[in-house]
C-alpha positions as CSV (number, residue, x, y, z in Angstrom):
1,X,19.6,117.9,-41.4
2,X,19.3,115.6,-38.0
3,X,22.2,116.1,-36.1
4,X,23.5,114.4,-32.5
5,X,24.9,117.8,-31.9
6,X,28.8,116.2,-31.1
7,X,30.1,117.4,-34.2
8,X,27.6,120.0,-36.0
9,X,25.3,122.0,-34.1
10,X,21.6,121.0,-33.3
11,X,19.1,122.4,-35.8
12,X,17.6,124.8,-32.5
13,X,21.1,126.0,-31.9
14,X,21.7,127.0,-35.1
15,X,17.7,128.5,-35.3
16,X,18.3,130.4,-31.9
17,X,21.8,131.7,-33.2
18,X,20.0,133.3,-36.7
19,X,17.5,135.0,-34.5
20,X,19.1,136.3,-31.9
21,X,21.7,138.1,-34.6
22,X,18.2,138.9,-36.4
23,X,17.4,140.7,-33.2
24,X,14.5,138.8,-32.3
25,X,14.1,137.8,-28.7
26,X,14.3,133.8,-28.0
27,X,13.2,131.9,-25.1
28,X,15.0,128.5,-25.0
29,X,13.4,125.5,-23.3
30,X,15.2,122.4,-23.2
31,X,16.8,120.0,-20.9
32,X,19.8,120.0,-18.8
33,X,23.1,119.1,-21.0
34,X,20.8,119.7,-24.4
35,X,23.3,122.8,-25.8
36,X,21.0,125.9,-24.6
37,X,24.9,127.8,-23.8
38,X,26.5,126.6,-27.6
39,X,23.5,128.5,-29.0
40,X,24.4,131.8,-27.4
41,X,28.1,131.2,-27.9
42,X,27.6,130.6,-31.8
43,X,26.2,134.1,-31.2
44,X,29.2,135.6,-29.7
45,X,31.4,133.8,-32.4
46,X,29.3,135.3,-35.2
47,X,29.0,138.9,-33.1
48,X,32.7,139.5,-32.3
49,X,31.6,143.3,-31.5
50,X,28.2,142.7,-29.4
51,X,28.3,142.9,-25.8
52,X,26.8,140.3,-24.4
53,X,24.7,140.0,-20.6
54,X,23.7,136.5,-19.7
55,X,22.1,135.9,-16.5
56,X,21.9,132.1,-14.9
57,X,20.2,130.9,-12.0
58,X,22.7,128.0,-11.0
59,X,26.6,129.1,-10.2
60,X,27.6,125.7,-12.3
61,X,25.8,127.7,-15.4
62,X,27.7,130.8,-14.9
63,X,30.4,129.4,-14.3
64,X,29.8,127.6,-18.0
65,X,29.0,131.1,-19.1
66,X,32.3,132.7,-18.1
67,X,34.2,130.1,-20.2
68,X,32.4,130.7,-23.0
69,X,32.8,134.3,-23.1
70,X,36.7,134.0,-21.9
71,X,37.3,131.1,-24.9
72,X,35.6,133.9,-27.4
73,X,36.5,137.2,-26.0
74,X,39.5,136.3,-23.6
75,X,38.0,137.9,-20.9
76,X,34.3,138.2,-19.3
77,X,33.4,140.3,-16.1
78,X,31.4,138.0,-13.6
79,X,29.0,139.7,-11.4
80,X,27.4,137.0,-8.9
81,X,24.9,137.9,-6.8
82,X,23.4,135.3,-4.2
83,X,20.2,135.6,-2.8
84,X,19.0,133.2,0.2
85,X,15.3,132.9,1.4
């Protein structure tokens, strides 16, 4: 089933999701704004006892991470780190 992912996930969200809890390790590639962060937090809907690390290059992403782990969990710890050339 085709979906616009607005109101049921995409088919790769739902793919990624099964692996990951399958304990297979995924590599994501897709574009800015495509629903890369929906397929991990299916994970930590389905996974209520996992601990979950995520690491994100941009502070916008981890900032997206933090919500999603506060919205599931009600808390997150957020270690940034930034490195300059």
């Amino acid at each position: 089933m085709k979906t616009d992912g607005k109101k049921l996930p995409r088919e790769f969200q739902i793919r990624t999701a099964l692996e990951i809890i399958e304990g297979k390790n995924v590599v994501v590639r897709a574009g800015t704004g495509a629903g890369k962060s929906l397929a991990m937090g299916l994970v930590m809907l389905l996974r209520l006892l996992w601990t979950f690390v995520t690491i994100a290059p941009l502070l916008a992403l981890q900032e997206q991470h933090v919500s999603i782990q506060n919205t599931v969990y009600h808390w997150s710890l957020n270690i940034t780190r930034h490195v300059t050339g």
